[in-house]
C-alpha positions as semicolon CSV with decimal commas, in nm:
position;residue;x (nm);y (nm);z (nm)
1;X;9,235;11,738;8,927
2;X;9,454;11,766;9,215
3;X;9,781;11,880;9,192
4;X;9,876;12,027;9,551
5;X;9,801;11,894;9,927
6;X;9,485;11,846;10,003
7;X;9,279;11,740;10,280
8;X;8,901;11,818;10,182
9;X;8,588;11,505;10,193
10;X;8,537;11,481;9,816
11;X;8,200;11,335;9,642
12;X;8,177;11,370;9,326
13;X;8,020;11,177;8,984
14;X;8,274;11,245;8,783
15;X;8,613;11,154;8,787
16;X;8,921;11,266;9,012
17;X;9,228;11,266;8,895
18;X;9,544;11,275;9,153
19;X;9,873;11,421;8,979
20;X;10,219;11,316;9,050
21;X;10,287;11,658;9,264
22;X;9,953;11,563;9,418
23;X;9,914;11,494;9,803
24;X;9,573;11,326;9,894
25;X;9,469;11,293;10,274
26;X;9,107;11,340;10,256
27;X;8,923;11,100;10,442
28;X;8,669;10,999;10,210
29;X;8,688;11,016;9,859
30;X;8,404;10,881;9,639
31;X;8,418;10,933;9,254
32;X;8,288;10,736;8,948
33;X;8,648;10,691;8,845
34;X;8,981;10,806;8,920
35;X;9,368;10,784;8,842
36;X;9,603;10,806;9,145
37;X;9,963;10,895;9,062
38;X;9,993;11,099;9,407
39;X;10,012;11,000;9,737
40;X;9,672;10,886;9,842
41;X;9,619;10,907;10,234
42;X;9,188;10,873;10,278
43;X;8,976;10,621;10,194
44;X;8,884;10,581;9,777
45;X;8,515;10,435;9,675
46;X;8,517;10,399;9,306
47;X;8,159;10,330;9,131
48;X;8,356;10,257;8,818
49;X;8,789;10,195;8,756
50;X;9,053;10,275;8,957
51;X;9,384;10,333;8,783
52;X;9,690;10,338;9,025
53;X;9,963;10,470;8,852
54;X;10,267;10,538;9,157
55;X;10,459;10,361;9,383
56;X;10,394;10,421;9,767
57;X;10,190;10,335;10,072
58;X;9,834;10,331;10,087
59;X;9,684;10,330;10,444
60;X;9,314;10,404;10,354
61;X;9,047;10,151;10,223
62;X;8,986;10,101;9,855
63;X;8,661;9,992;9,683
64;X;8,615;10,020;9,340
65;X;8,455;9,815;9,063
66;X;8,775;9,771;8,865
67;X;9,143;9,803;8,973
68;X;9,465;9,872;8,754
69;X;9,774;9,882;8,904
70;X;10,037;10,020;8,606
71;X;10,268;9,846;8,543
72;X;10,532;10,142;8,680
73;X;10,343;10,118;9,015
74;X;10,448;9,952;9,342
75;X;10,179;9,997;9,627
76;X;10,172;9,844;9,960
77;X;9,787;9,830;10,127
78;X;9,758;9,818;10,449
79;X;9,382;9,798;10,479
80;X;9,155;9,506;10,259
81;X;9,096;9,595;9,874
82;X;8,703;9,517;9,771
83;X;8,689;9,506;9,395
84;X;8,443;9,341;9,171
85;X;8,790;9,259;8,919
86;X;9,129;9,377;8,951
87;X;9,403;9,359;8,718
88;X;9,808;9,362;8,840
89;X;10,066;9,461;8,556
90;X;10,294;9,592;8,805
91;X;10,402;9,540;9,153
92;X;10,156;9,496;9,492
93;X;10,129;9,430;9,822
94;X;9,802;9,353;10,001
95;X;9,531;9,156;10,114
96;X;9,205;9,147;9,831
97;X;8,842;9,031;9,830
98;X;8,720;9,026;9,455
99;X;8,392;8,923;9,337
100;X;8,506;8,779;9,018
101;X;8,845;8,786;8,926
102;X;9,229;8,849;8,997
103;X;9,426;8,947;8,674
104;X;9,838;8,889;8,756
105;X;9,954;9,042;8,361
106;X;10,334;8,912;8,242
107;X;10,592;9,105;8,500
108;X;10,321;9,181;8,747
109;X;10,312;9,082;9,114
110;X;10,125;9,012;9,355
111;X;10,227;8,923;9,765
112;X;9,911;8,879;9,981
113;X;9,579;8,693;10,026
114;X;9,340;8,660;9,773
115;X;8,967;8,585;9,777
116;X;8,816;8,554;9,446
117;X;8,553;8,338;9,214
118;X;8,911;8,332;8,962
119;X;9,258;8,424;8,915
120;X;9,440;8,459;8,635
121;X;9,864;8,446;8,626
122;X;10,011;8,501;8,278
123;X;10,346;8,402;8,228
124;X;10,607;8,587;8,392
125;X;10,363;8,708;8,670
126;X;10,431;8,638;9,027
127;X;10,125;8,541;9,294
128;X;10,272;8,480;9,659
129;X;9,975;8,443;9,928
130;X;9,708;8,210;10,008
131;X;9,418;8,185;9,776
132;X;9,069;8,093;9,866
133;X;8,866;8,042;9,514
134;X;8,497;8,058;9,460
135;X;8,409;8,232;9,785
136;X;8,423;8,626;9,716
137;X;8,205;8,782;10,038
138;X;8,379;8,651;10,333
139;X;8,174;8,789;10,663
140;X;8,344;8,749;11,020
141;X;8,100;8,445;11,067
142;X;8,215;8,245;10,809
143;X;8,547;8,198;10,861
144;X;8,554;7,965;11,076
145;X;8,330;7,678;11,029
146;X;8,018;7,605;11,213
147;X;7,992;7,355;11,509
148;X;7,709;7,173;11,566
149;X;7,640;7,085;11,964
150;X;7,677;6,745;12,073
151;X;7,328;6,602;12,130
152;X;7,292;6,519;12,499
153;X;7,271;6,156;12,594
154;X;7,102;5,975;12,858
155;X;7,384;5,669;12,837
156;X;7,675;5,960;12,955
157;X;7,723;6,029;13,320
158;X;7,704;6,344;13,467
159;X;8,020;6,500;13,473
160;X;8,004;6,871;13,601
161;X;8,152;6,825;13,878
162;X;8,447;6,640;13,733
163;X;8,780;6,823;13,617
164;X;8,752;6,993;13,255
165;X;8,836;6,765;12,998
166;X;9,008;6,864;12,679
167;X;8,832;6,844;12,362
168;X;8,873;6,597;12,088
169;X;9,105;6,739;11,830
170;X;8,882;6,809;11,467
């Protein structure tokens, strides 16, 4: 329970729980669960739920098997969110990678890209962002597609001398 600053590496297997009066900055925190109604300044590695329960900034990373951001909370991250599942019931901001799915609950929202197997928008919940579906562990390499070199020809002429020539639009 933290309920003052503080700035310590924390590792723990139990749970940590970050009161309102509560002022985060560690740079690593790693926990089986936790509830976050501070302000959260490090990095947060859940190996089970993550409850976010304030409205604020968060610069760090956060990983976590499960997400839930209350429905009082409004949270702006600046850095990717990896989650297995997250659920939305109130207001974020945020780019996240989920390996199954997205829950958007009735008055939640959601602004910022999603990659997910699913996502789920109840009525009355708000989604605005791209959306890539079914691909949840994008790596550097495959975002942009593979090209395959042009197999060389005996028929084409010998060109490296000659002025570069732009390439075919694809």
């Amino acid at each position: 329970r933290i309920d003052s600053s503080f700035s310590r590496t924390i590792r723990t297997r139990g749970d940590v729980h970050l009161t309102a009066k509560g002022d985060l900055s560690s740079t690593s925190v790693i926990c089986r669960s936790a509830l976050i109604e501070g302000k959260l300044r490090g990095n947060l590695h859940c190996d089970d739920t993550a409850t976010i329960n304030f409205s604020g900034r968060i610069p760090g990373r956060l990983t976590a098997r499960h997400i839930v951001v209350e429905r009082k909370a409004n949270i702006h991250c600046f850095r990717r969110v990896r989650v297995s599942s997250i659920e939305i019931k109130g207001a974020m901001s945020g780019e996240i990678i989920a390996q199954t799915i997205v829950t958007i609950h009735k008055k939640g929202l959601l602004e910022g890209n999603v990659t997910a197997k699913a996502i789920t928008v109840e009525k009355g919940g708000i989604f605005s962002g791209q959306l890539v579906i079914g691909q949840a562990d994008l790596t550097q390499g495959e975002l942009l597609p593979e090209r395959k070199p042009a197999a060389a020809s005996t028929a084409e002429p010998d060109i490296s001398g000659a002025a570069p020539q732009p390439l075919p639009a694809t």
